[in-house]
N, C-alpha and C positions, 0 to 999 in steps of 0.2 A: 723315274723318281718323281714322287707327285713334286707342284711347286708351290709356295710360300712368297706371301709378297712383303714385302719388305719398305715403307712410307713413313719414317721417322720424324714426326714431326713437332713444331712447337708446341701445336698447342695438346697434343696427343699427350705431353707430359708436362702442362699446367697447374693441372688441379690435382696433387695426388697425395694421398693421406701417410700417417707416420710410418705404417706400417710395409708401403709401397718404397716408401723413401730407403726402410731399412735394406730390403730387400735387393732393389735394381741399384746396377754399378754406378749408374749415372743418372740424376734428374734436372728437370728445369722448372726453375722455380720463377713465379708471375712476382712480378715487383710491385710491393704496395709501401707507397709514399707512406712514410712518418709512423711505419711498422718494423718490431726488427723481424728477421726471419734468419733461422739455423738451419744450414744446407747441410750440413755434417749430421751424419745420424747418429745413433748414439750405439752402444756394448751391441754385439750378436747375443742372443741369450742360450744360457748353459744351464742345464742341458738345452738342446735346440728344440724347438717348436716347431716343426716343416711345415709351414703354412704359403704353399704353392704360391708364387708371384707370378704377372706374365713379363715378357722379353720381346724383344718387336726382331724375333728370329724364331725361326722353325727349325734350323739343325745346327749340327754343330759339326764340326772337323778336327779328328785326334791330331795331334801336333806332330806326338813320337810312337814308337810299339808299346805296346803292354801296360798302357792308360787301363787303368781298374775300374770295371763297373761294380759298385756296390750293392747289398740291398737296403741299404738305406745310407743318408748323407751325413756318414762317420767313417773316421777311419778305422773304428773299429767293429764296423759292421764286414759279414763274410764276400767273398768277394762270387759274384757271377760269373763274369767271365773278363778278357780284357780285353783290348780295341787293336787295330794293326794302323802304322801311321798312315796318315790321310782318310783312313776310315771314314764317314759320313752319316750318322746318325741323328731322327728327330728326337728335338728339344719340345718338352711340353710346360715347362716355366723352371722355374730359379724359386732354391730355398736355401735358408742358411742354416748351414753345419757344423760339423766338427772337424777342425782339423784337413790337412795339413799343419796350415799352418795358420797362426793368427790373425794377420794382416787380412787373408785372403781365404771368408769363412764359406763362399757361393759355391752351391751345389748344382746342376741341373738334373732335373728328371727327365729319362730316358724313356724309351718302349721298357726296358729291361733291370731299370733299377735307378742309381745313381752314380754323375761320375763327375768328379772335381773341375772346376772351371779353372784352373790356371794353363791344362796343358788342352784345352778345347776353344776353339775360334768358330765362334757366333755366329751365323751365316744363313744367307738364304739361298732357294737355288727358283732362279727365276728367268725364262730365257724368251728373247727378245726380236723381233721383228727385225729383218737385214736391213740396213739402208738400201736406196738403187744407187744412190752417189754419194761423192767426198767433194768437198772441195778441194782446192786447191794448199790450203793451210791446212787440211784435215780439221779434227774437232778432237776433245776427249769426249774418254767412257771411261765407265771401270767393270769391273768383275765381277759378273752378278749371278754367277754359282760358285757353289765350295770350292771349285778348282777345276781348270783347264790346263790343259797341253798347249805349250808353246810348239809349235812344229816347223821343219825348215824347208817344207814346200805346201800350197793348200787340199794338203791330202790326208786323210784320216792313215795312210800307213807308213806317211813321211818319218824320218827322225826327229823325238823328240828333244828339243833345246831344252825343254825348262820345264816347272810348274806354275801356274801362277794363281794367285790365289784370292779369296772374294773378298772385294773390296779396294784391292790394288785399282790406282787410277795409270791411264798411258792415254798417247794421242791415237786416234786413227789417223793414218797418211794416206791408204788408197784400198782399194776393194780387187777383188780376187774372185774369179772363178773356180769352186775345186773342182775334186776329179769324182767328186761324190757328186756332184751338180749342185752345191749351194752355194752360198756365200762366203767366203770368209774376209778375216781383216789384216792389211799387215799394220803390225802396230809400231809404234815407237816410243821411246821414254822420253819426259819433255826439256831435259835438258841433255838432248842424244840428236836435235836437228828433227829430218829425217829419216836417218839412219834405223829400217827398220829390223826390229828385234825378231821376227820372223812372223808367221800366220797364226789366227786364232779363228777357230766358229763363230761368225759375225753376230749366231746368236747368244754366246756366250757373253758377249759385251754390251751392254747400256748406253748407249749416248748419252752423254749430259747434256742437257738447253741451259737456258738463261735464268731459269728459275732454279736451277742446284747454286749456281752462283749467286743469286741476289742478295743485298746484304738485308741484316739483319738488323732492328733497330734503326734506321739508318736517318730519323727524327733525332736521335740522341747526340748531343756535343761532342767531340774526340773528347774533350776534358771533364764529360762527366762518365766515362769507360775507363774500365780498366779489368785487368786480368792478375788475378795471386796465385801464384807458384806457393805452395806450405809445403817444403820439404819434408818437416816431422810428420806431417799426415798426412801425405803423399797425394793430392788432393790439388786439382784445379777451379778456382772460383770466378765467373763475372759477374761484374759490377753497373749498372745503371743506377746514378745519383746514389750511390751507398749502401744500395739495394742489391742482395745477391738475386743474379735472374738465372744462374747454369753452376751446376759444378759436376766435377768427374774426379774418378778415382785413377789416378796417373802411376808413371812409375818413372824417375829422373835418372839424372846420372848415376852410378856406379862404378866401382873399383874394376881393372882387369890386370891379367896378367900382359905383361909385356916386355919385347926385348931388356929392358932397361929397369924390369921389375914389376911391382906391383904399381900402379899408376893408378889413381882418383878423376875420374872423368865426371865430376860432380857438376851439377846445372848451376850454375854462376848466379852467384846472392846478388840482388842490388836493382835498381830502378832500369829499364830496359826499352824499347821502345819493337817495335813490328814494323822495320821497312823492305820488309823480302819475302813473296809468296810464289809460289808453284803448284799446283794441282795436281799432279805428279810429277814426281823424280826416283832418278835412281840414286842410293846411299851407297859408299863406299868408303870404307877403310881400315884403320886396324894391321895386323902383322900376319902374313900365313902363318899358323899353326900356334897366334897365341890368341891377339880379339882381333881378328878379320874379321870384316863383314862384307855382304855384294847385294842388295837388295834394290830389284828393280821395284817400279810401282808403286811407289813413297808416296804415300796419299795426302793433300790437304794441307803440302807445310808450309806452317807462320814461321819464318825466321824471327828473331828478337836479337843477337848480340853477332859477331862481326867472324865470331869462329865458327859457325854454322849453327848453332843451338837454334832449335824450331821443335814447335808443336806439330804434330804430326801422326797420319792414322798407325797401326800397327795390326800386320798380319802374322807373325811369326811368334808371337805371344797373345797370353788373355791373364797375365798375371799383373793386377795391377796393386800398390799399395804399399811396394817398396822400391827402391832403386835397384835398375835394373839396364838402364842407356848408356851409351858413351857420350851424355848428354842433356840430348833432347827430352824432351818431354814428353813418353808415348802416352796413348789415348786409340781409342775404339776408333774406326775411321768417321761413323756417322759424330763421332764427337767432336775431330779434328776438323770435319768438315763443319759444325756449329761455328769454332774457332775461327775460320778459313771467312766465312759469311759475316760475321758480329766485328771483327775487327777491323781497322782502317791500317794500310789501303784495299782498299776497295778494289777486285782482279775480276775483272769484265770475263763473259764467255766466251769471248773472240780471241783474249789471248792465247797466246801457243808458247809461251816461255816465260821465263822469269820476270815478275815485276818488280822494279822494287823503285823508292820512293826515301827523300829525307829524313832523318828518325823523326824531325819532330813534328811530321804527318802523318804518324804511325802512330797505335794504339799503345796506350802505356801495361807493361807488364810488370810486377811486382815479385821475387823470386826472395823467400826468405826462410 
């Protein structure tokens, strides 16, 4: 598989016109003093216009089976063929269509036509240099192809534990010989110790340095920052001095089924503060067989309020625009990790586990 590199950067999406804005899920926008500036784009147009945008991803990963490739980005265009889950197909940009559904108009073009971005996870496949050593605290990485095998010895025909998926963040704890003669990692989740989750292709995993962690802004007062939750427009914004400088297209709480009924797991209205990060974790919870959930490699999350509600990457969706968490506030991981940088406290690359901090030395967040 050829590889795609994948560099998201600030200033890469600085400057970029209406038409850019309407297009890509998420931008950032350069703050200019005593200027207003609308982060929010405006209508998709009907009929669509497909005027090809670019994506800072080269493939994409079907979610489920029998994801429809179009010939064009409608649903009522005929259908080519359909995708099998975890398929891995390249991405050549994003345009906006017709349907499904409202909220969420993003088409990507394929080699082979068109196919809706809610059930496709963005991704690159890009593979990496082995370390020769760990320390002793290990370090994180994340997952910088579409998807590896968890395996439970470092051997490409050991059993597989799991999938994991690009973008998931875990620690490295130590290095491994396989029986293939490479590298591999045993990894662990970062609120799991060292208790490793089993082996991965050393080159499948990214180390992160100091520079994925660096903050951002970090000239600007806690109290001229802030972060807005718009539930109605499902839509995260920051703020320097009044100035919108980022926003994403999110997806918050939602209803599930549950022992006890239907239950509203809505993201909590009101003034909030950021005193709890982690670089990776695992999520857990829910009811077997009504909304369980078990997801390792929880990328990037800002806690904000005392029941666990955090901003945080997402690999299990790409539908963003309405409620859809038991919660939290998901986001693209490269987004989560903007959040994770920009905000106060500030989580050093050295740490190995949960930071957290006063609320009222944490970044104010706005949920309404």
């Amino acid at each position: 598989m050829a590889t795609g590199d994948l560099k998201t950067t600030r200033r890469r999406f600085l400057k970029i016109g209406s038409g850019l804005a309407l297009a890509l899920p998420f931008i950032y926008i350069r703050p200019v003093h005593g200027r207003s500036a609308d982060p929010i784009a405006g209508e998709p147009p009907e009929p669509p216009d497909p005027k090809l945008q670019p994506i800072p991803y080269a493939f994409g990963r079907a979610f489920r089976d029998n994801l429809i490739v179009r010939e064009r980005p409608t649903i009522h265009s005929p259908e080519v063929r359909r995708l099998r889950a975890n398929e891995v197909i390249p991405i050549k940009g994003e345009v906006i269509g017709v349907g499904p559904t409202t909220y969420n108009p993003f088409w990507y073009l394929t080699d082979e036509g068109y196919v809706h971005s809610a059930n496709v996870q963005p991704c690159n496949h890009v593979l990496n240099e082995p370390l020769s050593e760990v320390g002793e605290d290990g370090l994180w990485a994340e997952i910088s192809v579409p998807f590896t095998e968890l395996r439970a010895a470092a051997d490409p025909q050991a059993r597989v534990r799991m999938l994991l998926y690009y973008g998931c963040v875990f620690r490295i704890v130590r290095l491994a010989r396989g029986a293939d003669g490479k590298t591999w990692y045993v990894i662990a989740d970062g609120n799991a110790g060292n208790a490793g989750l089993g082996f991965v292709p050393a080159e499948h995993l990214r180390p992160l340095t100091a520079e994925d962690f660096a903050p951002l802004s970090p000239d600007v007062p806690l109290d001229k920052k802030r972060i807005e939750v718009n539930l109605k427009a499902q839509t995260a914004t920051a703020y320097e001095y009044d100035e919108p400088v980022f926003t994403a297209r999110v997806a918050t709480g939602s209803k599930y089924r549950t022992p006890a009924g239907i239950v509203d797991f809505f993201t909590i209205p009101g003034e909030h503060r950021i005193f709890r990060k982690i670089a990776g974790t695992r999520m857990r919870g829910g009811t077997p067989g009504y909304d369980y959930y078990d997801l390792p490699g929880v990328s990037w999350a800002s806690f904000f309020t005392g029941s666990g509600i955090a901003f945080h990457g997402v690999y299990w969706h790409n539908d963003y625009g309405r409620p859809r968490s038991h919660g939290c506030v998901n986001m693209l991981p490269d987004q989560a990790r903007w959040v994770f940088r920009w905000t106060m406290p500030t989580y050093p690359h050295t740490a190995r586990a949960t930071l957290r901090t006063r609320r009222e030395e944490g970044s104010l967040v706005r949920v309404f």
